[in-house]
C-alpha positions in Angstrom: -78.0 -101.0 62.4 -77.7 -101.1 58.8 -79.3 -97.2 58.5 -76.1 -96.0 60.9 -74.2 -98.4 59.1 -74.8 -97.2 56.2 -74.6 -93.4 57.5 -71.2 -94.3 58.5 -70.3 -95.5 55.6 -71.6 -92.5 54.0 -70.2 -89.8 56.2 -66.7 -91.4 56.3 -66.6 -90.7 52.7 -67.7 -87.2 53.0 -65.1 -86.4 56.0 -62.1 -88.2 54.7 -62.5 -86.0 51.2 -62.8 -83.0 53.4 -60.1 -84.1 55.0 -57.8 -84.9 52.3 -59.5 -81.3 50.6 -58.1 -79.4 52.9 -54.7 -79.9 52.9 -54.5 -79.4 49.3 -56.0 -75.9 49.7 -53.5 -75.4 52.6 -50.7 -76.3 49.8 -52.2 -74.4 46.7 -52.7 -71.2 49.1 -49.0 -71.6 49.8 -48.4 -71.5 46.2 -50.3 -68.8 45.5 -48.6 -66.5 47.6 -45.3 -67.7 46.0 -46.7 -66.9 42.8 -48.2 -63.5 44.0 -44.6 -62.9 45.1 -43.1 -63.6 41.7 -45.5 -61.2 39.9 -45.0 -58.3 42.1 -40.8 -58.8 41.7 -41.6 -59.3 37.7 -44.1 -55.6 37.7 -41.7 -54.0 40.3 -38.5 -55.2 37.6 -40.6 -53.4 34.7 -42.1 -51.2 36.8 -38.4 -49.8 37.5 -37.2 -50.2 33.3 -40.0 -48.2 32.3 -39.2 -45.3 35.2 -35.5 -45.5 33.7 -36.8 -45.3 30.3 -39.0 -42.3 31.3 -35.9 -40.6 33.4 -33.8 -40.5 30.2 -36.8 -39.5 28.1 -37.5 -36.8 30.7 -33.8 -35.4 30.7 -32.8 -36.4 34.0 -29.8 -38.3 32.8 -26.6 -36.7 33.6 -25.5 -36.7 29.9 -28.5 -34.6 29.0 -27.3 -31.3 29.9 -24.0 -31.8 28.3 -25.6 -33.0 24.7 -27.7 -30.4 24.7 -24.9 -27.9 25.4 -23.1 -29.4 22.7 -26.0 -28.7 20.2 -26.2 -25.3 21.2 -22.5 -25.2 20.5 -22.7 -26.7 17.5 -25.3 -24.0 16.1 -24.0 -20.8 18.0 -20.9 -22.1 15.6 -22.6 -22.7 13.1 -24.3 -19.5 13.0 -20.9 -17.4 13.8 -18.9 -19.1 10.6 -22.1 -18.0 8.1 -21.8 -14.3 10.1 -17.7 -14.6 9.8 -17.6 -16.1 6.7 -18.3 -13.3 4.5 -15.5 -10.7 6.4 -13.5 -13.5 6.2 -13.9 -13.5 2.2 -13.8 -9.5 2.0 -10.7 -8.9 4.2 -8.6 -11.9 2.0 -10.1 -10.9 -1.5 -7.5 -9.6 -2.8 -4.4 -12.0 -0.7 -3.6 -13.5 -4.3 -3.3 -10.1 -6.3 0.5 -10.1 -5.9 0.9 -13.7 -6.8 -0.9 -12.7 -9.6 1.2 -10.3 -11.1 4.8 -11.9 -10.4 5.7 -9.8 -7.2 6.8 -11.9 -4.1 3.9 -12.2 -1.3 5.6 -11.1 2.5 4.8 -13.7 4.8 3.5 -14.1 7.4 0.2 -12.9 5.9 -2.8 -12.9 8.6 -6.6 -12.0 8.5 -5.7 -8.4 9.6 -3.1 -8.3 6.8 0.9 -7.9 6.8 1.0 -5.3 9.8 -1.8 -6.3 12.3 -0.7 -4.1 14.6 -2.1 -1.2 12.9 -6.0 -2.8 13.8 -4.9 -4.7 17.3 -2.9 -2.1 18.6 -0.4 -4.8 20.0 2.7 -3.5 18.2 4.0 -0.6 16.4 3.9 -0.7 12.5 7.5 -0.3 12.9 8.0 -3.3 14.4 5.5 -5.2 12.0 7.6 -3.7 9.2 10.7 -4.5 10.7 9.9 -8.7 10.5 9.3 -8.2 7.0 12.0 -5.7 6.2 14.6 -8.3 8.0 13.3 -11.5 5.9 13.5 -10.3 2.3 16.2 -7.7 2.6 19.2 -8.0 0.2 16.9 -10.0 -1.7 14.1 -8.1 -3.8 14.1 -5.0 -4.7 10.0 -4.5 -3.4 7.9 -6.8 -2.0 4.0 -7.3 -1.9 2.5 -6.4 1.7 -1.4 -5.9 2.5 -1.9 -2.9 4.6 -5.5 -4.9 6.2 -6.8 -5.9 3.0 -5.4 -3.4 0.9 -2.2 -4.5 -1.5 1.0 -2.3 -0.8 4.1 -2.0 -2.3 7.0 -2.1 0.5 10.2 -0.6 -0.7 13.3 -2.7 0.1 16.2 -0.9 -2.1 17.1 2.7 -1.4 17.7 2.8 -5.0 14.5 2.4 -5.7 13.2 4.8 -2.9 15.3 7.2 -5.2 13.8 6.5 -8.4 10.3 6.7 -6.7 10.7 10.0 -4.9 12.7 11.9 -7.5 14.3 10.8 -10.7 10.2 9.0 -11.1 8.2 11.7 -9.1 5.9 12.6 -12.0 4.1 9.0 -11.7 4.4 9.1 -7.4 3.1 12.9 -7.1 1.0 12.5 -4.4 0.9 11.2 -0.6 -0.8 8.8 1.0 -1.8 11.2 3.6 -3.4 13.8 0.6 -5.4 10.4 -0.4 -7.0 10.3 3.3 -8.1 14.2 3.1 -11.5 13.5 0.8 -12.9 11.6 3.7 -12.3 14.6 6.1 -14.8 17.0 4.6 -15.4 18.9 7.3 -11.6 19.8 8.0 -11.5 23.1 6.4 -7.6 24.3 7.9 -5.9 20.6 7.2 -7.4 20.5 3.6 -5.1 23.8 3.3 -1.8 22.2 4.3 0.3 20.7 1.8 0.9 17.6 3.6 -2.4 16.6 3.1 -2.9 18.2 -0.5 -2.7 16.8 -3.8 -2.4 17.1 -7.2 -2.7 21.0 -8.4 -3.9 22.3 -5.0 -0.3 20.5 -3.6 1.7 22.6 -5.5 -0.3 25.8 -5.3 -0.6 25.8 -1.6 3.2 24.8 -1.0 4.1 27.5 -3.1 2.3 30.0 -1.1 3.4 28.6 2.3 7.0 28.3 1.3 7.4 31.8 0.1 7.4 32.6 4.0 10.0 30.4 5.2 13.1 30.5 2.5 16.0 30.3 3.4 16.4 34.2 2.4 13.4 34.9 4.8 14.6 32.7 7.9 17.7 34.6 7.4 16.0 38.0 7.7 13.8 37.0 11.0 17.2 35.1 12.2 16.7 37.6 15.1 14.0 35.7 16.7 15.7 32.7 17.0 18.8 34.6 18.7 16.6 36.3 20.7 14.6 33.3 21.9 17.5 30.9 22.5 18.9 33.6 25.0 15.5 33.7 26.8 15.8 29.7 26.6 18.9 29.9 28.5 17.5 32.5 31.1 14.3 30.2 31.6 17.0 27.0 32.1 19.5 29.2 34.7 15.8 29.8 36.8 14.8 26.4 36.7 17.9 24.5 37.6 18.5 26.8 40.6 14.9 25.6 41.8 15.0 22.0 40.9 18.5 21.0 41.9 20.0 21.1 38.3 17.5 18.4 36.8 15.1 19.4 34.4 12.5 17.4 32.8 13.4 17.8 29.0 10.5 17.0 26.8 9.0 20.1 28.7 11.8 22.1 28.0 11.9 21.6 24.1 8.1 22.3 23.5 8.8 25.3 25.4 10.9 26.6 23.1 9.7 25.3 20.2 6.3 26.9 21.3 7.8 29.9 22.2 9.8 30.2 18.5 6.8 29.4 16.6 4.7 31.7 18.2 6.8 34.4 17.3 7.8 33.9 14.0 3.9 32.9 12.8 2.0 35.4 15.1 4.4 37.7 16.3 3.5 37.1 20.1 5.5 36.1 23.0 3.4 32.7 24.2 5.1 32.9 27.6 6.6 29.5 27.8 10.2 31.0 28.3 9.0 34.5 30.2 5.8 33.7 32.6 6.6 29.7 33.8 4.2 30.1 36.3 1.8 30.0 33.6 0.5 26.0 33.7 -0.8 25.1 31.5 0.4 27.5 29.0 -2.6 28.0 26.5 -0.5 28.6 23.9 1.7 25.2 24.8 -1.5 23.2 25.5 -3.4 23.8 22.2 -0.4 22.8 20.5 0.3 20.2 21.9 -3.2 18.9 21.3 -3.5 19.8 17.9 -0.4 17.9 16.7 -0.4 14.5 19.0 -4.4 14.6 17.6 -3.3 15.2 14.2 -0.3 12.2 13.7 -2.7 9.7 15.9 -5.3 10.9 13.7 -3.1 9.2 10.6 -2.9 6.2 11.8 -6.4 5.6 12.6 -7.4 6.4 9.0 -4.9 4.1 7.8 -6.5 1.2 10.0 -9.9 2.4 8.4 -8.7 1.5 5.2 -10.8 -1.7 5.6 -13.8 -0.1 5.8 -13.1 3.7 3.9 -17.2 4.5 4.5 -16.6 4.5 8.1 -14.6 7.6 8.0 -17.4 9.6 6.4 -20.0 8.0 9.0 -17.8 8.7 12.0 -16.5 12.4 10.9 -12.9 11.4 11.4 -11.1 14.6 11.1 -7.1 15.7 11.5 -7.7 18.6 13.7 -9.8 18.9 16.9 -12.2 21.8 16.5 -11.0 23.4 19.8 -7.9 24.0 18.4 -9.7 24.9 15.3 -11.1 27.8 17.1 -8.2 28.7 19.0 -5.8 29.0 16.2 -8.7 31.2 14.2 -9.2 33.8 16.8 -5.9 33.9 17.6 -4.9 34.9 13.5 -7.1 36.9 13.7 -5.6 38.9 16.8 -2.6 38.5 15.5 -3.0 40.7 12.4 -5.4 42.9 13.5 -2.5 44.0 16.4 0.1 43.9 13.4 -2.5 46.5 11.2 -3.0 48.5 13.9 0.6 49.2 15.3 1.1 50.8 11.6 4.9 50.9 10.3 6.0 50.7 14.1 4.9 47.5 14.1 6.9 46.6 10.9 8.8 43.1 11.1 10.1 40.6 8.9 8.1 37.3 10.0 5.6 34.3 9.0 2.5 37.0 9.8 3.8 39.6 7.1 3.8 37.0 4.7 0.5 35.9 5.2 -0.9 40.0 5.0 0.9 39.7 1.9 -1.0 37.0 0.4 -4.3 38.5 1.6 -3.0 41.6 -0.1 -1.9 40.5 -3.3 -3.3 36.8 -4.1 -6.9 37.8 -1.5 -6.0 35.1 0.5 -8.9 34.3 2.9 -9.0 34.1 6.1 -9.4 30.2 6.3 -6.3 30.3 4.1 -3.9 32.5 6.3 -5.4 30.3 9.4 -4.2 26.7 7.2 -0.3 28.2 5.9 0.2 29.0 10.1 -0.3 25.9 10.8 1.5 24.6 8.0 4.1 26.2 9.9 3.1 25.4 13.2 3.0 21.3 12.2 6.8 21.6 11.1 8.1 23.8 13.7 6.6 22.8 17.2 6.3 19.1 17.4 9.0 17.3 15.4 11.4 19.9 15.7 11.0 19.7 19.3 11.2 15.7 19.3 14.5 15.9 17.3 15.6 18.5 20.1 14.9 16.3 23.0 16.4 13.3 21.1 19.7 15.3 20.3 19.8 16.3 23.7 19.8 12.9 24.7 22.3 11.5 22.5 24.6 14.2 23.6 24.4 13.3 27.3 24.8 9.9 26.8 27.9 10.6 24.5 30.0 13.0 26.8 32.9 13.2 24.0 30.3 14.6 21.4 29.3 17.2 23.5 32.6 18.2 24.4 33.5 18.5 21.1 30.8 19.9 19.4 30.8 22.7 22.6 34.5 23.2 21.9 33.3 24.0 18.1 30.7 26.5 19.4 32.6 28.1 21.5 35.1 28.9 19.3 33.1 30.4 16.8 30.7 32.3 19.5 31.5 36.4 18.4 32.0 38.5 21.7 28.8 38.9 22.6 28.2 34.9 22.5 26.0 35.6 19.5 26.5 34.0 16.3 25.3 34.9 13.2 22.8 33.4 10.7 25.7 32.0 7.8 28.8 30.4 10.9 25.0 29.1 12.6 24.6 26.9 9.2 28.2 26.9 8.5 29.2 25.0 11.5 30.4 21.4 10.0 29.9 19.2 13.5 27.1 20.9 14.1 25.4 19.6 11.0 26.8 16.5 12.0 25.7 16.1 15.7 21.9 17.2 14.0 21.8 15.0 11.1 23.0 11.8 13.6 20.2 12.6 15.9 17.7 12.6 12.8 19.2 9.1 11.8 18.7 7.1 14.9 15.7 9.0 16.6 14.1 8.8 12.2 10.7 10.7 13.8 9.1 10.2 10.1 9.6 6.6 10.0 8.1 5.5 6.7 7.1 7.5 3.4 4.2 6.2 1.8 3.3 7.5 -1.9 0.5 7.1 -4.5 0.9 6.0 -8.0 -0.9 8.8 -9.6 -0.2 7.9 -13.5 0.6 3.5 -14.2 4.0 3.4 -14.7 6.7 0.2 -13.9 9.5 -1.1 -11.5 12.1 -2.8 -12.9 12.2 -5.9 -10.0 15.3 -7.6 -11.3 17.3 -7.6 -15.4 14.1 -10.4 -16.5 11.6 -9.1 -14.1 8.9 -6.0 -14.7 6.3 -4.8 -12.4 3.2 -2.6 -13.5 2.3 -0.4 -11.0 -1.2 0.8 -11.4 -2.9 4.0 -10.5 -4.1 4.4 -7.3 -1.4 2.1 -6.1 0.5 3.1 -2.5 4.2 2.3 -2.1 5.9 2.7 0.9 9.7 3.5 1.7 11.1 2.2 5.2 12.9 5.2 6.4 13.6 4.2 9.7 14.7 0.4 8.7 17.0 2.2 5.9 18.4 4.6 9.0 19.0 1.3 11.2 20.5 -1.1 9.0 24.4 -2.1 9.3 24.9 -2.4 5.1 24.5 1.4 5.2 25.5 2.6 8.6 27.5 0.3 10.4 26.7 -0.1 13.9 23.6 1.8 13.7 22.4 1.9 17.0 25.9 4.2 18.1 25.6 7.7 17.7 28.8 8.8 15.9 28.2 12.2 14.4 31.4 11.6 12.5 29.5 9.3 9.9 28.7 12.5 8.1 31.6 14.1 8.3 32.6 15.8 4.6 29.0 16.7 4.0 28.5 12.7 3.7 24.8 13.3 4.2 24.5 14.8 0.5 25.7 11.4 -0.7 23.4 9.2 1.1 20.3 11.3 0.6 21.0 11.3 -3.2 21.5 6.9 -2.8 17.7 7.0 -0.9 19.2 5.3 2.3 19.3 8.5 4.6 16.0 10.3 3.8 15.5 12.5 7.6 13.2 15.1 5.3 12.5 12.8 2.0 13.1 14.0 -1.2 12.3 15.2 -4.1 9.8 17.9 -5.4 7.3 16.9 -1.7 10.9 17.1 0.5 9.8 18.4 3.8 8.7 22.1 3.1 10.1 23.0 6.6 13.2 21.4 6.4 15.0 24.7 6.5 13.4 25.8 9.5 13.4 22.7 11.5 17.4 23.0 11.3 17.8 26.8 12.2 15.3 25.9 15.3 17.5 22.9 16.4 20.4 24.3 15.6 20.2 27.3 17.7 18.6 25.9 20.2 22.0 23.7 20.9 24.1 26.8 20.3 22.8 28.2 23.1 22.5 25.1 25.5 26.2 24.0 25.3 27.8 27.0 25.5 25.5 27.5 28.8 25.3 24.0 30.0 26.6 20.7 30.4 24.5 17.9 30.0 24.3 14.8 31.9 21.9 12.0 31.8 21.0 10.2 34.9 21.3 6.3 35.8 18.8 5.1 34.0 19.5 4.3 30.2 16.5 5.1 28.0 15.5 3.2 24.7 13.0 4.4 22.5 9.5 2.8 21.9 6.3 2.6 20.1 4.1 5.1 19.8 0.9 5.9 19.3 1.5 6.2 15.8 4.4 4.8 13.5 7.5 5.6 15.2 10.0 4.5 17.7 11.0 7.2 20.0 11.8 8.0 23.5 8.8 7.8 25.7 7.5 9.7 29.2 9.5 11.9 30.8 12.9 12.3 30.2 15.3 13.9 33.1 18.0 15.5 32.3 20.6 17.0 34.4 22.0 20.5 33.1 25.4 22.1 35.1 25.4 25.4 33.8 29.2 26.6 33.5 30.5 29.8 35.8 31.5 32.8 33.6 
């Protein structure tokens, strides 16, 4: 009794602390899992910072891309202002030379200097020239410009234009274009003309060239002219039966300017006027490709003038060799048909003035090749520009036609020929021609060279030195267009020179059409028998009518303003 008493008492013990054991395990295993809970939420929380950490770290952060575009930004800048910076500093070297010196700076002055257009090819340097002209005006006397990086001296008083281009030509001998012609080694006809020459070679090879077209020697080949201007009129009477009295008139001009030239240098008919079914003409065609290459050829070596070496690495020339070649061989014809034809073939023209200087000065070939197209450069293009731009101006002013016709026709002998002194004596005639040249101003701007320092008087204080080497232009076409000097200036009125009033204004500087001065054009004379005869014989054959649409000159290709495309004219030829 007392053992299982005892073993009673003993195992009660024993159970009840099981007992009361187990549901404190129950609890604490409950408490566990609560706290096994909590740890995983506390690992998964930094478990989740540290894979955000790592994401930006790693670049997967949507602002990653875009920093790291900026840096690249930042350095592609960075790297392009150290590559710019030193064309910035060479193109605006010299901004401050005019401040310098005392001579007011035109503004606006950009990177590409005062006339930007000349590099961008947005506007014409007219245009460009015009802002500046417009703003300091009335003024100065001259004005600093940079043609790219290259000081200038713009010319604002005609007075001054005078002083440079005459009464002070000994310090302004030479061109700007005879400055370009070192850098065109290889152009052996072009460093014969006199519009590129300087210095001593200027002089010699004008006075060769002009020899063959004085006024005494135009007079004595004044047959060609009559003769061509008649052929001119029988090539018009064709054409207007075919094409409904409209002809397109730029065509018509080179034709005859083609046709004249051809003539009087060589001796040959081209063909333009006699064989139209020719086309192209070759005669026409190389022509035309020599002198459109040629002026577009001068303004691209004045944009080079920021970077001068470029014209040597390039092998900028004036003339295209094809033409080069043409024009040779065709000299060379030329006399060797005049030499063989003996005294029959005797006539006053450009090609017996060129065997005369092979004859008496030895005269190369390359030389008699260069004076034709000395020749060729006056007579063909410009002259037949002015034509088509006096055409033009005549059909858009009926009364000046009429009247200049009436003058013409009065004069015309029986034969409707007119002879070489009533052709240059007729007084509206001059007039009608020297209006055209005004508003159409084909040679927009003279620009000359300071060949020995000399000074420009700026106002009665005020003194400029003008060094050597130093260019100066003259703004012929803003002189030609602005009211002070002709008033309404963009009206053709022929009577404006009335009384020989062009002799006047030339000697002033403010109508320049051929300059002035020892360089005056050295085909001046023949530029006006071409145009002249050439309207002789169109008005006395033909009225001319311009059709609905009004045209206005524009930029070209070069530096003037003139009319553009094809221009239609309508001629009604008269009944006999």
């Amino acid at each position: 009794m007392s053992i299982y008493y005892l073993y009673i008492l003993h195992a009660e013990p024993t159970q009840s602390h099981t007992q009361r054991e187990r549901p404190r395990k129950i609890i604490n295993m409950e408490n566990s899992k609560d706290s096994l809970n909590g740890r995983r939420s506390i690992q998964s929380e930094r478990q989740h910072r540290v894979n955000q950490y790592q994401s930006r770290v790693s670049g997967d952060c949507k602002y990653t891309d875009r920093g790291n575009m900026y840096i690249i930004v930042t350095l592609g800048l960075i790297v392009v202002h150290l590559l710019l910076l030193p064309i910035y500093v060479y193109l605006t070297w010299h901004h401050k030379y005019w401040r310098k010196r005392g001579l007011v700076t035109a503004r606006p002055l950009t990177l590409l200097g005062t006339y930007p257009g000349l590099l961008t090819r947005q506007r014409n340097l007219v245009e460009d020239l015009q802002k500046v002209y417009d703003k300091y005006k009335g003024k100065h006397r001259a004005v600093g410009v940079f043609v790219t990086r290259q000081p200038q001296i713009l010319v604002l008083d005609p007075a001054l234009a005078h002083e440079i281009l005459v009464s002070n030509f000994r310090c302004y001998k030479d061109s700007l274009t005879s400055s370009y012609i070192r850098h065109a080694k290889w152009d052996k006809y072009a460093r014969r003309n006199p519009f590129w020459a300087s210095g001593k070679s200027w002089r010699s090879l004008r006075t060769d060239a002009q020899a063959g077209i004085s006024s005494h020697r135009l007079k004595q080949a004044y047959a060609i002219w009559e003769e061509g201007g008649k052929m001119l009129t029988n090539y018009m009477a064709a054409q207007v039966t075919e094409h409904k009295n409209v002809l397109e008139t730029r065509d018509l001009c080179f034709r005859y300017t083609a046709h004249v030239m051809a003539d009087f240098i060589w001796g040959i008919d081209a063909g333009t006027l006699t064989r139209p079914e020719e086309h192209p003409n070759k005669v026409q065609q190389m022509a035309s490709k020599w002198t459109s290459y040629a002026f577009y050829m001068i303004s691209v070596f004045m944009a080079t003038i920021v970077a001068p070496f470029s014209r040597l690495l390039l092998r900028l020339r004036f003339y295209p060799k094809e033409t080069d070649e043409f024009f040779s061989k065709l000299t060379k014809e030329s006399i060797a048909m005049r030499l063989s034809a003996g005294s029959a073939g005797s006539r006053t023209d450009y090609l017996a003035h060129l065997l005369q200087l092979r004859e008496q000065k030895q005269a190369t070939h390359d030389d008699l090749v260069g004076h034709a197209l000395t020749v060729m450069l006056d007579g063909y293009d410009t002259t037949g520009t002015a034509l088509l731009h006096a055409l033009y101006y005549l059909a858009e002013n009926p009364a000046s036609q009429q009247k200049l016709r009436t003058e013409i026709l009065s004069n015309l002998n029986t034969d409707r020929s007119l002879s070489f002194e009533h052709l240059c004596g007729l007084p509206y005639l001059e007039q009608v021609v020297y209006e055209s040249l005004r508003l159409s101003s084909l040679i927009p701007q003279y620009t000359k060279v300071c060949t020995n320092a000399t000074n420009i008087q700026l106002n009665e204080s005020k003194t400029l030195e003008v060094e050597a080497g130093m260019t100066i232009m003259i703004p012929n076409y803003q002189f030609h267009h602005d009211k002070r000097y002709f008033p309404d200036p963009e009206l053709f009125k022929p009577e404006r020179f009335d009384a020989a009033a062009h002799l006047e204004l030339i000697r002033k500087g403010v109508f320049l059409p051929f300059s002035d001065g020892p360089r005056i054009c050295m085909g001046m004379r023949l530029a006006l028998l071409t145009l002249k005869s050439a309207l002789i014989h169109i008005l006395s054959e033909f009225q001319v009518v311009r059709g609905r649409e009004k045209l206005r000159p524009q930029g070209d290709a070069g530096f003037g303003m003139v009319l553009q495309g094809d221009v239609h004219l309508e001629y009604r030829r008269f009944s006999r």
